[in-house]
Backbone as a chain_set.jsonl record, in Angstrom:
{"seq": "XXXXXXXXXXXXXXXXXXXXXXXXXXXXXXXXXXXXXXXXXXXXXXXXXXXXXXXXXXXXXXXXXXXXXXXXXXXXXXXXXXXXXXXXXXXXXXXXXXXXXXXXXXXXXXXXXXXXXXXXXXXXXXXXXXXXXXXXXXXXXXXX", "coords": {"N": [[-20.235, 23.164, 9.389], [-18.219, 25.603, 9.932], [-16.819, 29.148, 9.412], [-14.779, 31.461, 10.5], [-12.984, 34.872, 10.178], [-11.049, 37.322, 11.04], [-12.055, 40.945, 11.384], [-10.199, 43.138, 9.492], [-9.203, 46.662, 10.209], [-9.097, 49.222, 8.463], [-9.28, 51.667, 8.295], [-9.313, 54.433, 10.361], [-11.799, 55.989, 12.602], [-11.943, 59.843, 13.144], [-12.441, 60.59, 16.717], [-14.895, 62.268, 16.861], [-16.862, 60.723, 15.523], [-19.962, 58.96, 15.666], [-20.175, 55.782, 15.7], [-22.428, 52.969, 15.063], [-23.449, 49.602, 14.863], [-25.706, 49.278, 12.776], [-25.154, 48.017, 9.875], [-25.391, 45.044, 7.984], [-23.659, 42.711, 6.755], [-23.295, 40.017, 5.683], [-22.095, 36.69, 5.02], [-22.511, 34.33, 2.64], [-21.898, 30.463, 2.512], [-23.012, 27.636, 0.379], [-22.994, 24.245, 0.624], [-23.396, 21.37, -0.906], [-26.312, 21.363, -1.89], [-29.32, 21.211, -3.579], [-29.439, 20.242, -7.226], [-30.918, 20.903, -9.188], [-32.403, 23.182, -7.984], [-30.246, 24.581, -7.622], [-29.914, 25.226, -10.846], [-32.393, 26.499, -11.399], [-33.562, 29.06, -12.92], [-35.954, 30.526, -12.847], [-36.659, 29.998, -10.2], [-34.379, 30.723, -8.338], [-35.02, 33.361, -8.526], [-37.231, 33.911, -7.466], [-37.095, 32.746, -5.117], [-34.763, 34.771, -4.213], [-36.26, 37.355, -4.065], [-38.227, 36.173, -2.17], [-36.946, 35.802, 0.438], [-35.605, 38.651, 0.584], [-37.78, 40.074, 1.223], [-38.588, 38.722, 3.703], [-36.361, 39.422, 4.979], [-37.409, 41.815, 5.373], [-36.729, 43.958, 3.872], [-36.726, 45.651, 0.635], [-37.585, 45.289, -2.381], [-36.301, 46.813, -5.549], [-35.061, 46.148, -7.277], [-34.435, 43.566, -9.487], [-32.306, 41.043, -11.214], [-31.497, 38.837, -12.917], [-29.523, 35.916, -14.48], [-28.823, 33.596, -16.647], [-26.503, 30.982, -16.908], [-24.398, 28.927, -19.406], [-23.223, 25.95, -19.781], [-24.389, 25.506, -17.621], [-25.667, 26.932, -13.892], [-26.483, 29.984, -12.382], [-26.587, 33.585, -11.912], [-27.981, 35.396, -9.991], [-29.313, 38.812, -8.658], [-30.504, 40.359, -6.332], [-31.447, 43.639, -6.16], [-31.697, 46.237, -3.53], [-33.676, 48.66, -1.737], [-32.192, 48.69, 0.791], [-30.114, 47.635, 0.424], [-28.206, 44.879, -1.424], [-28.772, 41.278, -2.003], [-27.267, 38.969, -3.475], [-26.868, 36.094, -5.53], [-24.626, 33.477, -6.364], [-24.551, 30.629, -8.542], [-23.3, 27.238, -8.686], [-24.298, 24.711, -9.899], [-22.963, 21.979, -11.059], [-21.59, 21.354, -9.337], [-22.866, 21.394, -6.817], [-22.963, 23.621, -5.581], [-22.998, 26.966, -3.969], [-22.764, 30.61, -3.316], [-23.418, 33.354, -1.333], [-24.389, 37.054, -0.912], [-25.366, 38.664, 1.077], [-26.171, 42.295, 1.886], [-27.614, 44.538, 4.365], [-28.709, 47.243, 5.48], [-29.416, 49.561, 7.947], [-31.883, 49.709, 11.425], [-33.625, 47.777, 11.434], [-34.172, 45.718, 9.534], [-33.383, 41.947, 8.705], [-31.429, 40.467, 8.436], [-30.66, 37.906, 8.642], [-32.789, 36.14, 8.816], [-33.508, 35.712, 6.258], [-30.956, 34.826, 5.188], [-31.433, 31.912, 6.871], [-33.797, 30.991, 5.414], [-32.771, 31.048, 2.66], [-30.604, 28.785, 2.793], [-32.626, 27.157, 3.743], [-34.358, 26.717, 1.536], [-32.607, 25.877, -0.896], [-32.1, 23.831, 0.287], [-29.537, 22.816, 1.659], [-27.255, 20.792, 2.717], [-24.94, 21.681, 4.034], [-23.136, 24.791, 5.592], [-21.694, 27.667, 5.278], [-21.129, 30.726, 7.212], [-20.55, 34.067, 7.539], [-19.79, 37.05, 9.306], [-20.194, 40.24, 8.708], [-19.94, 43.606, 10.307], [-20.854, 46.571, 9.256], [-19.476, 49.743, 9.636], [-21.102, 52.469, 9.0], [-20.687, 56.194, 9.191], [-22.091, 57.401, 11.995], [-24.045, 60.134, 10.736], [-24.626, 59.447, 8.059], [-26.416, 57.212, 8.985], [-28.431, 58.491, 9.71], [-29.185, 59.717, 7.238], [-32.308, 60.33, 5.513], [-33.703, 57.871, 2.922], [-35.69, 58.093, -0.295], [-37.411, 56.261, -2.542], [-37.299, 56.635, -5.769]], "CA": [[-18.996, 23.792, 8.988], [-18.036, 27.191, 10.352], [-15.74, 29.9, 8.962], [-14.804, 32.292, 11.059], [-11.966, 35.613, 10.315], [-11.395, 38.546, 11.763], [-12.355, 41.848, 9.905], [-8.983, 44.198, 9.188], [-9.157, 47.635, 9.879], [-8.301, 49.548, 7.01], [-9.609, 53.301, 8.31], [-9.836, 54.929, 11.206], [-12.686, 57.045, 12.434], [-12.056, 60.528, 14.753], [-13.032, 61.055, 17.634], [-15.941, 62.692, 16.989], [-17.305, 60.324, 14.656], [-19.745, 57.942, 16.715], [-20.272, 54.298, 14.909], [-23.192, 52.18, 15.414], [-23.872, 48.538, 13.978], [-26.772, 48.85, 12.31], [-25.068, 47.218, 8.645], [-24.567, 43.65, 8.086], [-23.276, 41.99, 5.643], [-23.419, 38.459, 5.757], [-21.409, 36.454, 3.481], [-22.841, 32.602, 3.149], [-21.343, 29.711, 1.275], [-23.964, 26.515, 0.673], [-22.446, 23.43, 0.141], [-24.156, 19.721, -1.284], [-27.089, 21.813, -2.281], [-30.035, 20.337, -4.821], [-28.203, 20.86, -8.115], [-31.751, 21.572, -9.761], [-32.773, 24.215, -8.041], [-29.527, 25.832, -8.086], [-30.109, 25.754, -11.771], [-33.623, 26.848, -12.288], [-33.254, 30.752, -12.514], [-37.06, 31.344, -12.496], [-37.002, 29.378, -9.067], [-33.78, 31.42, -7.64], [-35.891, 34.671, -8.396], [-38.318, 33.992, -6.286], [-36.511, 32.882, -3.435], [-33.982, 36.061, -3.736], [-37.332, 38.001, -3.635], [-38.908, 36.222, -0.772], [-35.721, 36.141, 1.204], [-35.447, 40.099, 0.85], [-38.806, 39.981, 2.371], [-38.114, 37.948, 5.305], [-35.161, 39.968, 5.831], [-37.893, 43.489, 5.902], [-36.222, 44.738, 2.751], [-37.741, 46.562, -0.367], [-36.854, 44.682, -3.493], [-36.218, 47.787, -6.369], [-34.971, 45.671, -8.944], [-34.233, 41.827, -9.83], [-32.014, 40.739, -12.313], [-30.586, 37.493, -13.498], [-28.639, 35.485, -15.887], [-28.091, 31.856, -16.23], [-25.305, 30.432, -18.235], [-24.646, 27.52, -20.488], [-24.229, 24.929, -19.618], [-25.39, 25.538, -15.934], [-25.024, 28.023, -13.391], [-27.113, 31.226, -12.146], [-26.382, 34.834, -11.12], [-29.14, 36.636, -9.159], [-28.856, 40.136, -7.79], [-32.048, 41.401, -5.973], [-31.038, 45.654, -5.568], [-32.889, 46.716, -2.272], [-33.477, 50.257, -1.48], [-31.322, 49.152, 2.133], [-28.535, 47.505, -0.15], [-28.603, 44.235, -2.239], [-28.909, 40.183, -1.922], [-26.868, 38.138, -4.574], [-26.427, 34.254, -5.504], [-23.895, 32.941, -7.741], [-24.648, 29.277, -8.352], [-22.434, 26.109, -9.768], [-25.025, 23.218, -9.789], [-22.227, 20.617, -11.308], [-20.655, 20.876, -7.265], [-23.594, 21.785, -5.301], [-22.17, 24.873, -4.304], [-23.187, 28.698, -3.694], [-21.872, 31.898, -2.426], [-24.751, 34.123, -1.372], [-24.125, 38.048, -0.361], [-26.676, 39.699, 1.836], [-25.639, 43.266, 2.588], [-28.49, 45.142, 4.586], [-28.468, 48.913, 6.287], [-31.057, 50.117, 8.725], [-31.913, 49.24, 12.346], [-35.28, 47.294, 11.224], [-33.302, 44.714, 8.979], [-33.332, 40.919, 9.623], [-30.531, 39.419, 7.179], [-30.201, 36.74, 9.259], [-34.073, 35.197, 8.378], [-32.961, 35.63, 4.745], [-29.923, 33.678, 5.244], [-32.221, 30.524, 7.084], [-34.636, 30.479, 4.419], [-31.934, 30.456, 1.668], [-30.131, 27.454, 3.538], [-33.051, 25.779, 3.777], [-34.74, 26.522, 0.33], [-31.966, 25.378, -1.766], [-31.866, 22.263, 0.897], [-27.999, 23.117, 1.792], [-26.499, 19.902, 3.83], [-23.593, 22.325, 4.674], [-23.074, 25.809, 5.319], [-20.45, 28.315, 5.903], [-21.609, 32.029, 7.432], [-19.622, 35.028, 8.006], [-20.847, 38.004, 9.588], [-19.074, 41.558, 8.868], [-20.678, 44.428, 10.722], [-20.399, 47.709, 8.454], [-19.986, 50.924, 10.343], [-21.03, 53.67, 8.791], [-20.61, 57.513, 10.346], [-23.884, 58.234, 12.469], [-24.609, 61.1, 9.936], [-25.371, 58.829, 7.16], [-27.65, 56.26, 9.285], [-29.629, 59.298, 9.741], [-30.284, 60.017, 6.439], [-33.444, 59.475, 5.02], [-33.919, 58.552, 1.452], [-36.679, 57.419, -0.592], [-37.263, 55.396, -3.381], [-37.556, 57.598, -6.781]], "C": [[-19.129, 25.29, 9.216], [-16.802, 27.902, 10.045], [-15.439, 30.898, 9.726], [-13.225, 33.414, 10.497], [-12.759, 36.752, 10.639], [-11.056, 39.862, 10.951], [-11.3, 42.86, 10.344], [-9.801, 45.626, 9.38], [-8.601, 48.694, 9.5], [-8.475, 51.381, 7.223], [-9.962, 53.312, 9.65], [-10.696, 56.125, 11.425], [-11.839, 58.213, 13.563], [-13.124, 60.263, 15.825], [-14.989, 60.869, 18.065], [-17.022, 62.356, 16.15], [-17.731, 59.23, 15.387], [-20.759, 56.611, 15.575], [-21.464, 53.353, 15.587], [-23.519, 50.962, 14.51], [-25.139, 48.117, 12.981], [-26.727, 48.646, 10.824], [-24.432, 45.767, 8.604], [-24.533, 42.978, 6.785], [-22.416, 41.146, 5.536], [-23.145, 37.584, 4.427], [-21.858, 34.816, 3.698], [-22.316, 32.25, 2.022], [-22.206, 28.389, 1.683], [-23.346, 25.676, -0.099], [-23.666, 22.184, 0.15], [-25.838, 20.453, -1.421], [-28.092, 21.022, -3.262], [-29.899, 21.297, -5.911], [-29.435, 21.47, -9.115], [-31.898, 22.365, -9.348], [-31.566, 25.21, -8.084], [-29.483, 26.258, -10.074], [-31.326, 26.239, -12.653], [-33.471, 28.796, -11.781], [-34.822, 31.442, -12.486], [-37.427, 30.697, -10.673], [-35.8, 30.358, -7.804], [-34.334, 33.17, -7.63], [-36.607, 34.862, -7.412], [-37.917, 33.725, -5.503], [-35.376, 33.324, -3.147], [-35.502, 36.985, -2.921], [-37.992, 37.884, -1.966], [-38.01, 36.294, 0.525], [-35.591, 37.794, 1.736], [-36.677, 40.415, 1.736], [-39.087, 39.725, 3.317], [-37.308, 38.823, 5.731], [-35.781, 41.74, 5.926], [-37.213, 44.031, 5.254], [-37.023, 45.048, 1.321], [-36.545, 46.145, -1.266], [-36.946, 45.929, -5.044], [-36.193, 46.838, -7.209], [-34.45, 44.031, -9.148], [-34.296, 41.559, -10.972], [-31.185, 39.641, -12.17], [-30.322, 37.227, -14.658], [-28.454, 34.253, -15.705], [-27.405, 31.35, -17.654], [-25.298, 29.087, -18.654], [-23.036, 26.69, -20.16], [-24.797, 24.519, -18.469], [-24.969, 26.169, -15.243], [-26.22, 29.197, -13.36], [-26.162, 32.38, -11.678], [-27.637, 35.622, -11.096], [-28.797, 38.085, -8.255], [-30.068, 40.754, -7.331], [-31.307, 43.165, -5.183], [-32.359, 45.847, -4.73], [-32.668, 47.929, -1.644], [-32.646, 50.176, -0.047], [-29.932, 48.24, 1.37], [-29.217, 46.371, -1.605], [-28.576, 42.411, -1.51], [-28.378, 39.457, -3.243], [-26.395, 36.535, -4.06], [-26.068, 33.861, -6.739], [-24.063, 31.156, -7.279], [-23.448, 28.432, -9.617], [-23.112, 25.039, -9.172], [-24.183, 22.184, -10.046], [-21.24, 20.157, -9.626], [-21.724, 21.637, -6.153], [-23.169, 22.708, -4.496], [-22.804, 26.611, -4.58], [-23.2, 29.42, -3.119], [-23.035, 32.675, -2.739], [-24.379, 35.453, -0.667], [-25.04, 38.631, -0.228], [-25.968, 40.813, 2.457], [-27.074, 44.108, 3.129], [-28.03, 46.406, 5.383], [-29.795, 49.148, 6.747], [-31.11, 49.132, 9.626], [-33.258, 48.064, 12.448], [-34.932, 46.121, 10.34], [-33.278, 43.562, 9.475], [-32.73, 39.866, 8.508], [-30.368, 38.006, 6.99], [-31.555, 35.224, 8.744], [-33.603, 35.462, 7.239], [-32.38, 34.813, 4.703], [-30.553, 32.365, 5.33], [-32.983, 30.379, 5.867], [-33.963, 30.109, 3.104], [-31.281, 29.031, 1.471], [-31.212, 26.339, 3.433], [-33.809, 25.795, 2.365], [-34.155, 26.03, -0.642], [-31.074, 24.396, -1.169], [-29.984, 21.994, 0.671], [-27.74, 21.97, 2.515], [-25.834, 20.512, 4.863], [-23.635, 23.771, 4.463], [-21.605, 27.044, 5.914], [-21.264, 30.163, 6.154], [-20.862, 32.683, 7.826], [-20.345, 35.851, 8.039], [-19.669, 39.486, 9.472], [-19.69, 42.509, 8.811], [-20.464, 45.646, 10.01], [-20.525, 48.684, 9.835], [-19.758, 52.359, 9.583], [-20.864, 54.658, 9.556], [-22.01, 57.575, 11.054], [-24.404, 59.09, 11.611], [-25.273, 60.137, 9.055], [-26.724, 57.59, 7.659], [-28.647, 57.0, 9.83], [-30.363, 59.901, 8.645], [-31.385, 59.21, 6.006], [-33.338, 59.509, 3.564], [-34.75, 57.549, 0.889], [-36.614, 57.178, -1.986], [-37.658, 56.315, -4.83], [-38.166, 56.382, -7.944]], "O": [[-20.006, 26.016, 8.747], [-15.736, 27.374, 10.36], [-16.386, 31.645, 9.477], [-12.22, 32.711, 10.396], [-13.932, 37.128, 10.642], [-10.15, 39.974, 10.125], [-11.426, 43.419, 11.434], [-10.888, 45.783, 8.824], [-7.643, 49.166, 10.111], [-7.932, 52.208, 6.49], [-10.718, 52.486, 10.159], [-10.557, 57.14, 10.742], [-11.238, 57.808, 14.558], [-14.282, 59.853, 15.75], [-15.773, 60.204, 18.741], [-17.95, 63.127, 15.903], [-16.907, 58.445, 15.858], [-21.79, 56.777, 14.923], [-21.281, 53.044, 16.765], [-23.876, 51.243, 13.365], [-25.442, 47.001, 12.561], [-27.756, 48.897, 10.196], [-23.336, 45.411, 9.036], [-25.445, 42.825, 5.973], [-21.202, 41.244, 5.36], [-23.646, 37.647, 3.305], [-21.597, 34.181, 4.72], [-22.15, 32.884, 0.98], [-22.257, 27.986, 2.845], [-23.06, 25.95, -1.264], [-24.584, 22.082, 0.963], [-26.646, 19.735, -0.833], [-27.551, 20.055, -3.798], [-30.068, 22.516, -5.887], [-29.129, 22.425, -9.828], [-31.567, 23.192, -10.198], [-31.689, 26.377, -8.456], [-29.101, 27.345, -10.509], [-31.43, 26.375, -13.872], [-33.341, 29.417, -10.726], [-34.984, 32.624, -12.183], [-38.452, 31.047, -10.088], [-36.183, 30.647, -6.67], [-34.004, 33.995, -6.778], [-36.625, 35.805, -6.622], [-38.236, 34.487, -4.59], [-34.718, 32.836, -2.229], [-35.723, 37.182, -1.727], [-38.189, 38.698, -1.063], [-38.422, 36.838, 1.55], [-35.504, 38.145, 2.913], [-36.564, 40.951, 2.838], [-39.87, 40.409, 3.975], [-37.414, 39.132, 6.917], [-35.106, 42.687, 6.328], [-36.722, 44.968, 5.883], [-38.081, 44.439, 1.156], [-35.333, 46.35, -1.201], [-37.99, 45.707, -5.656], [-37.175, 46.59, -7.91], [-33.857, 43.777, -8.099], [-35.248, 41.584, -11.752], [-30.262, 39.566, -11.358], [-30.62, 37.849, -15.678], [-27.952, 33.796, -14.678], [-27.68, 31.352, -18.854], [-26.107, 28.235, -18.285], [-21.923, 27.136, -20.44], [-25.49, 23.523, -18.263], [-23.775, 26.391, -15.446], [-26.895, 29.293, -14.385], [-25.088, 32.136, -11.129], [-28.15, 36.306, -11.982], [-28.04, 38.156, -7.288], [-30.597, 41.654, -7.983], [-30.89, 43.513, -4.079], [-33.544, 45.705, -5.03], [-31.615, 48.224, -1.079], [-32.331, 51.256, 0.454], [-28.82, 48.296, 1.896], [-30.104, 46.63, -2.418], [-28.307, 42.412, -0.309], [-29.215, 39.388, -4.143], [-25.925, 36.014, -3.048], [-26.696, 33.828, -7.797], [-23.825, 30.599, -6.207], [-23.001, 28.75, -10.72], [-22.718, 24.47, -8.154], [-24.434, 21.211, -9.335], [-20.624, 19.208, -9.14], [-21.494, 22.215, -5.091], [-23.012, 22.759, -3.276], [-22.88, 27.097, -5.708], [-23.709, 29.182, -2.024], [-23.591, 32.783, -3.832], [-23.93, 35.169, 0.444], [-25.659, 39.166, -1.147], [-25.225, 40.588, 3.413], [-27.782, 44.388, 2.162], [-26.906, 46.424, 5.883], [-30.891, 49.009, 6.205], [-30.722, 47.992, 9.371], [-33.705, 47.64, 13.514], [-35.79, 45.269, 10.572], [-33.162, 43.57, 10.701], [-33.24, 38.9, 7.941], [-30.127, 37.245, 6.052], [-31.396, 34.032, 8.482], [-32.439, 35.284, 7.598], [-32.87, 33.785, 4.236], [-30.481, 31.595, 4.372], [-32.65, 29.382, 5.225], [-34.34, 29.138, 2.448], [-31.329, 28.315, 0.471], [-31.039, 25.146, 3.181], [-33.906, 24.644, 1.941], [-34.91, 25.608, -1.518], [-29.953, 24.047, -1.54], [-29.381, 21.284, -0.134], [-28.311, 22.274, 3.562], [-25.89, 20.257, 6.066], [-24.066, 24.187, 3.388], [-20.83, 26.951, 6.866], [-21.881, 30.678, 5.222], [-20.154, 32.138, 8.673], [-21.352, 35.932, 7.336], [-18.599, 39.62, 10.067], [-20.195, 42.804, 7.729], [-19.294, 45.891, 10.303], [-21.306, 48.539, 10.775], [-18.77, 53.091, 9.532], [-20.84, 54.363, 10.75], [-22.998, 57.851, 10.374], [-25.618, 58.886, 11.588], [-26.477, 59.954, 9.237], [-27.662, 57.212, 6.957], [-29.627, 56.483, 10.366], [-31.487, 60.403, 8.671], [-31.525, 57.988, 6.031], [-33.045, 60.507, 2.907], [-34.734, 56.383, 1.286], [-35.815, 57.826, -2.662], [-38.801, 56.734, -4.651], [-38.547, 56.733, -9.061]]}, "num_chains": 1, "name": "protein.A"}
């Protein structure tokens, strides 16, 4: 199963403003999923974590929540953006948002390993290229 739309543009840049792809942010939806692990939240920790790792990202902070009577929210914050997964184990279903920045980034191995760690049947992927100004994908900034 494939989703495909096409991304609105809502701002235009000048001229003299030159745009390069190096943000993606990749929107997945996992369908018929195994309904345990979408509800073990010390098991979706670790494979936000190792995911961000695959995808050559620097995990700052990792926080979750799991609700009653089933259900996760994971948010791994990564000094090049973040990785979240909202789960509903009673329909085998979850919406996963990988946003990454930087030319060294590999969102895409994140995505596979998610798909196949929480043994997805079905998947839906959307890809929406950010473009920041060139100025900002030159700054540098480091982790405090």
């Amino acid at each position: 199963m494939e989703v495909s739309k096409k991304n609105q543009v809502l701002h235009s840049f000048s001229n003299d403003e030159k745009l390069v792809h190096q943000s993606k942010h990749l929107l997945l939806e996992l369908y018929r999923c195994d309904s345990e692990k979408l509800n073990d939240e010390s098991f979706l920790r670790c494979t936000l974590n190792k995911a961000a790792k695959l995808a050559k990202a620097t995990v700052l902070h990792l926080i979750s929540n799991k609700f009653e009577p089933q259900g996760v929210t994971a948010i791994a914050l990564l000094a090049e953006s973040h990785i979240s997964i909202h789960t509903w184990p009673e329909s085998n279903y979850s919406a996963v948002d990988i946003f990454t920045c930087g030319q060294n980034m590999m969102p895409e191995l994140a995505s596979q390993y998610l798909i196949e760690s929480l043994m997805a049947e079905e998947h839906s992927l959307r890809l929406i290229e950010r473009n920041p100004p060139a100025a900002v994908l030159k700054e540098i900034r480091s982790v405090v």
